[in-house]
N, CA, C and O of each residue as an XYZ file, in Angstrom:
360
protein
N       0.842     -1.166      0.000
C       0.000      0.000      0.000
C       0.893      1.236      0.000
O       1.940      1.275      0.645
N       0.406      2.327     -0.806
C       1.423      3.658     -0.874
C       0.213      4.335     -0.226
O      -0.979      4.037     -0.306
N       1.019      5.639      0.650
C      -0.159      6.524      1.485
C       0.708      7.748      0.937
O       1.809      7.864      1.475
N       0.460      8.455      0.184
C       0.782      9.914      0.361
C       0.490     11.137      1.201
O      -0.662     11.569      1.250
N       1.153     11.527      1.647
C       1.215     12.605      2.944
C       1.701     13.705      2.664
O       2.877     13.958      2.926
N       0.534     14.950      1.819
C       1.292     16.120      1.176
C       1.540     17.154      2.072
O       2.566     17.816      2.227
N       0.251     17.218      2.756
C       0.103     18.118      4.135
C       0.464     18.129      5.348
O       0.139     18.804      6.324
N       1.888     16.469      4.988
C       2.173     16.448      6.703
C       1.543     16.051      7.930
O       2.036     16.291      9.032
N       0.235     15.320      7.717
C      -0.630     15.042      8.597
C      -0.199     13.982      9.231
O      -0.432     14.123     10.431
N       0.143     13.324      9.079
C       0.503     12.290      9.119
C       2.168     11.762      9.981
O       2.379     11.116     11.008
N       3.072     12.397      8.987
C       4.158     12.567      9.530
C       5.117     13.752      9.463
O       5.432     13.925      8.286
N       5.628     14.520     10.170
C       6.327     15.752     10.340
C       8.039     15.601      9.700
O       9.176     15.368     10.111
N       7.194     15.955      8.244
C       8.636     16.555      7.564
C       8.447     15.193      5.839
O       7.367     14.852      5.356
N       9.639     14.807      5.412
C       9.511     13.779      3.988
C      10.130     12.954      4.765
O      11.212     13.169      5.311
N       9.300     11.729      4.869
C      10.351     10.231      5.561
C      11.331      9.665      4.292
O      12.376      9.035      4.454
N      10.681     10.080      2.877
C      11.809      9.403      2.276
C      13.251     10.402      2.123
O      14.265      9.880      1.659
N      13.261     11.641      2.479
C      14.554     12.374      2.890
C      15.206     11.628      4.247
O      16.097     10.778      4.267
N      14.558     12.154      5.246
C      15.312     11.537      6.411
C      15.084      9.662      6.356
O      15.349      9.038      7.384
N      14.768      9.174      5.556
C      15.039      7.765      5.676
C      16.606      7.727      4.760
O      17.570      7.042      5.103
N      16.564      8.644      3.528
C      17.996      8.734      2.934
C      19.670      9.552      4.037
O      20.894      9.428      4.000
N      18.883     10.156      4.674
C      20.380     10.354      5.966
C      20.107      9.596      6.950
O      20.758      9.835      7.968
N      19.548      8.964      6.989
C      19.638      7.561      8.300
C      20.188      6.527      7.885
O      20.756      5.871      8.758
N      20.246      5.943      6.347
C      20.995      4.793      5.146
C      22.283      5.412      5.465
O      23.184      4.871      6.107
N      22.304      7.008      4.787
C      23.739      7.109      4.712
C      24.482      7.431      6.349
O      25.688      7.573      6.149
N      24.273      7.534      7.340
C      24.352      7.475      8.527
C      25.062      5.925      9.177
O      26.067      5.631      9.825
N      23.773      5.110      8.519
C      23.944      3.644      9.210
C      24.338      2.802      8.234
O      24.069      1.627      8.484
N      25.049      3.056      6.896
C      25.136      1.648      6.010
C      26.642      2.549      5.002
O      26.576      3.282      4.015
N      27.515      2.202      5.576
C      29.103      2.543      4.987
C      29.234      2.436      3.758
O      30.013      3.212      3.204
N      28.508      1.438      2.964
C      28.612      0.880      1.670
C      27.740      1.952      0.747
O      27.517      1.613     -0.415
N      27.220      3.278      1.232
C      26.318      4.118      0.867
C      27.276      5.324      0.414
O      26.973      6.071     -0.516
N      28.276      5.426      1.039
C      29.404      6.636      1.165
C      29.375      6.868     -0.660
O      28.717      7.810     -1.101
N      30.201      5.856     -1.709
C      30.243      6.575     -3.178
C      28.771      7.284     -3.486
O      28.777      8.337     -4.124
N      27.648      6.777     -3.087
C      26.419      7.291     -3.581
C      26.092      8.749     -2.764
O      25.262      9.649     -2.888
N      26.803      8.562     -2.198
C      26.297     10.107     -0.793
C      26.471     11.491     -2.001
O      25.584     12.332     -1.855
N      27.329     11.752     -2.961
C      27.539     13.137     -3.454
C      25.672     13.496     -4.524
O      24.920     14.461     -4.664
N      25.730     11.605     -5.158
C      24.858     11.719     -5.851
C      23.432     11.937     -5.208
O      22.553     12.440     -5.908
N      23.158     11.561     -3.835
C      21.956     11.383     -2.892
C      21.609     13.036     -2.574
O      20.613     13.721     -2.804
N      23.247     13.405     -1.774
C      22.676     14.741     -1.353
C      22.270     15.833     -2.935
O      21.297     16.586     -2.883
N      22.944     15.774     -3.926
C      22.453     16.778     -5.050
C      21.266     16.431     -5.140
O      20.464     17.333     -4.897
N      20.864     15.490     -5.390
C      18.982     14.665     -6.036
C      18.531     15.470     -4.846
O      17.985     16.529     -5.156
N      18.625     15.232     -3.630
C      18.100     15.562     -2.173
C      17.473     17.037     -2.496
O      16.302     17.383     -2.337
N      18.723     17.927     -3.064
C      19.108     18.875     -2.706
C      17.784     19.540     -3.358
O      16.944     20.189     -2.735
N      17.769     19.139     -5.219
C      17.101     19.253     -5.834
C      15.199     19.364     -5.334
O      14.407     20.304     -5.286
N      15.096     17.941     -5.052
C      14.058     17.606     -4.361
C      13.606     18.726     -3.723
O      12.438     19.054     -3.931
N      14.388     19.484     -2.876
C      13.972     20.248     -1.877
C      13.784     21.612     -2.468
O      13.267     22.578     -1.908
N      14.226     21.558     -3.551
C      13.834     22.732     -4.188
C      13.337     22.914     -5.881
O      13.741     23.473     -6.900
N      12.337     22.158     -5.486
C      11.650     21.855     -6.275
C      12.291     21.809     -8.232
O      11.766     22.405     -9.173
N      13.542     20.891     -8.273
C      14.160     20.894     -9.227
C      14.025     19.645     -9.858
O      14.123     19.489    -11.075
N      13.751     18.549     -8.855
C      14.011     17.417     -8.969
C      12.187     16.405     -8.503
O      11.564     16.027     -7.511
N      12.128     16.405     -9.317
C      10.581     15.459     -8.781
C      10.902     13.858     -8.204
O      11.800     13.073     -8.508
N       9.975     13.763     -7.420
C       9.675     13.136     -6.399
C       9.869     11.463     -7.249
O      10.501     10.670     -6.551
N       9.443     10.953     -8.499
C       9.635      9.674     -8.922
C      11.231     10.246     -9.200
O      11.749      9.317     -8.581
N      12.023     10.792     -9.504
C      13.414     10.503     -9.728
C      13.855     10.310     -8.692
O      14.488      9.255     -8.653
N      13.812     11.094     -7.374
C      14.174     10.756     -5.914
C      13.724      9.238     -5.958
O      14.734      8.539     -6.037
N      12.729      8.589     -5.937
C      12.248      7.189     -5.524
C      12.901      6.307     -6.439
O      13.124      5.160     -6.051
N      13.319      6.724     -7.838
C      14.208      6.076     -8.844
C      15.630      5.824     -7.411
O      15.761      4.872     -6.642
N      16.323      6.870     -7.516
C      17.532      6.741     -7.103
C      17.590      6.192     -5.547
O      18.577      5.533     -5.220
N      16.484      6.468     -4.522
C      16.424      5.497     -3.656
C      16.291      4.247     -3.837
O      17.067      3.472     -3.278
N      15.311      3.810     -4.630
C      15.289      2.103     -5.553
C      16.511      1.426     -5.874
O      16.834      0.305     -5.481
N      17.259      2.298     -6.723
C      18.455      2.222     -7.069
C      19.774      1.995     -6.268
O      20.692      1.288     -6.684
N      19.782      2.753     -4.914
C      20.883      2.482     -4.202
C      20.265      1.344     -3.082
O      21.236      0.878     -2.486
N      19.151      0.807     -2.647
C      18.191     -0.023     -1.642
C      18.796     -1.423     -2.362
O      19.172     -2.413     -1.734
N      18.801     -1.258     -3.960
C      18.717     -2.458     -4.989
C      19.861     -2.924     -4.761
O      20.025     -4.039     -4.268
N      21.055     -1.933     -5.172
C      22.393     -2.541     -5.000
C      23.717     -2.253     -4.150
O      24.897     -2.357     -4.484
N      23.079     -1.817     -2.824
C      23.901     -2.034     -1.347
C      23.431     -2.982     -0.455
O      24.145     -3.645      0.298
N      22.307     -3.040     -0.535
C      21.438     -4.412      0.794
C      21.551     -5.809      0.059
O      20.946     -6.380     -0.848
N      22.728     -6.108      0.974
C      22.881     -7.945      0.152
C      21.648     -8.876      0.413
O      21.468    -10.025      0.012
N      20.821     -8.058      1.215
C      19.399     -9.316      1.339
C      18.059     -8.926      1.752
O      18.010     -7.721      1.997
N      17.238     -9.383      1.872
C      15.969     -8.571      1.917
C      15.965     -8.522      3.491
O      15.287     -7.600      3.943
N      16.698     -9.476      4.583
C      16.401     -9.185      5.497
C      16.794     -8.003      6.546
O      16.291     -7.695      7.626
N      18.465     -7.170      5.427
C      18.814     -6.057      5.988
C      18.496     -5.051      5.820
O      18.887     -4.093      6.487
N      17.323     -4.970      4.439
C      16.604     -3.711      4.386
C      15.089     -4.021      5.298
O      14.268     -3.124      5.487
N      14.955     -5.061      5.669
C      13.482     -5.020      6.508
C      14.073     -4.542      7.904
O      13.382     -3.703      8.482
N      15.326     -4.972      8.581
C      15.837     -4.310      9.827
C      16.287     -2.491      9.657
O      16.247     -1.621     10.528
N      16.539     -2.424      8.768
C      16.982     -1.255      8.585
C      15.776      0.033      8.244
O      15.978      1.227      8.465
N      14.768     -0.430      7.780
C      13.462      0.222      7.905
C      12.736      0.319      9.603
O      12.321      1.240     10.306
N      12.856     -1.054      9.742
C      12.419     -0.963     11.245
C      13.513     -0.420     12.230
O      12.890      0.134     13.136
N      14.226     -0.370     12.354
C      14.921      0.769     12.827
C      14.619      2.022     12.651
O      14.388      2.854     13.528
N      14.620      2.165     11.482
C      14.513      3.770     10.666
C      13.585      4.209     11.877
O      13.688      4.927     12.871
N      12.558      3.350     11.235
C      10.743      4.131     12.446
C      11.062      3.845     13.878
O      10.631      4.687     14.666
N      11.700      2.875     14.369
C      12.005      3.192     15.941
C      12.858      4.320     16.355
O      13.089      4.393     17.562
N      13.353      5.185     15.603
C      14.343      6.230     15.901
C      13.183      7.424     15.128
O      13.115      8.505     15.711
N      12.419      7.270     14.032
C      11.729      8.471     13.932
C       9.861      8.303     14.482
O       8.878      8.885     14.024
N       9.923      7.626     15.226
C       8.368      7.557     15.557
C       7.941      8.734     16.117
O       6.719      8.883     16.100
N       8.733      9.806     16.715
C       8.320     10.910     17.394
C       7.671     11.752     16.102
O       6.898     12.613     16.523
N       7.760     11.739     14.853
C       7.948     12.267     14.045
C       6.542     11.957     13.612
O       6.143     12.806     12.815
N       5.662     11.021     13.876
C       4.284     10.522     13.217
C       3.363     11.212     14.037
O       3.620     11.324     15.235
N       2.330     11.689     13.566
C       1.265     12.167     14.396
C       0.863     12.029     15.315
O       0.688     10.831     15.093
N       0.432     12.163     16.451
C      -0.194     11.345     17.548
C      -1.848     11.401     17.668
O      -2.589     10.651     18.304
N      -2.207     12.666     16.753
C      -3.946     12.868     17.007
C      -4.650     11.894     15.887
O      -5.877     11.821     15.817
C-alpha cells in the first residue's frame, strides 16, 4: 500500500529524505552514492528534482547495497524506531 502525505498530517517533515540520511548514517557501503543522494536531495527540496526521480535513485541504491531482503526489513524498522516521534499522535 502507498499513502501519500502532502500536508504532513501524518508525519512531520519527507520520511523518504530523512530515511535517505539515516541509510547514509547507518550503512558505509552508501558513502560513493552520498555526493549523488545529497544533489537529487538537494534538488528535491527545491523543487528541481521530482519526487519519482528521488524514488528512482532510492530504488536504485536499496537495490544494490542491501545484500538481502532481510537487511533492508531491519533497517526500515529501525529507521521508524528512531523516527516515531515524528508521526502524528492525534
Amino acid at each position: 500500500m502507498k499513502v501519500f502525505d502532502f500536508d504532513s498530517t501524518i508525519y512531520k517533515g519527507e520520511s523518504p529524505v530523512d530515511f535517505a540520511f539515516y541509510m547514509i548514517r547507518h550503512n558505509r557501503k552508501i558513502v560513493r552514492y552520498v555526493p549523488t543522494i545529497l544533489i537529487t536531495l538537494a534538488g528535491y527540496k527545491m523543487h528541481l528534482v521530482k519526487k519519482e526521480k528521488l524514488e528512482a535513485l532510492s530504488n536504485e541504491f536499496v537495490e544494490n547495497l542491501l545484500d538481502d531482503p532481510e537487511s533492508l526489513s531491519e533497517s526500515v524498522r529501525q529507521f521508524w524506531q528512531s523516527h516515531a516521534h515524528k508521526l502524528n499522535k492525534d
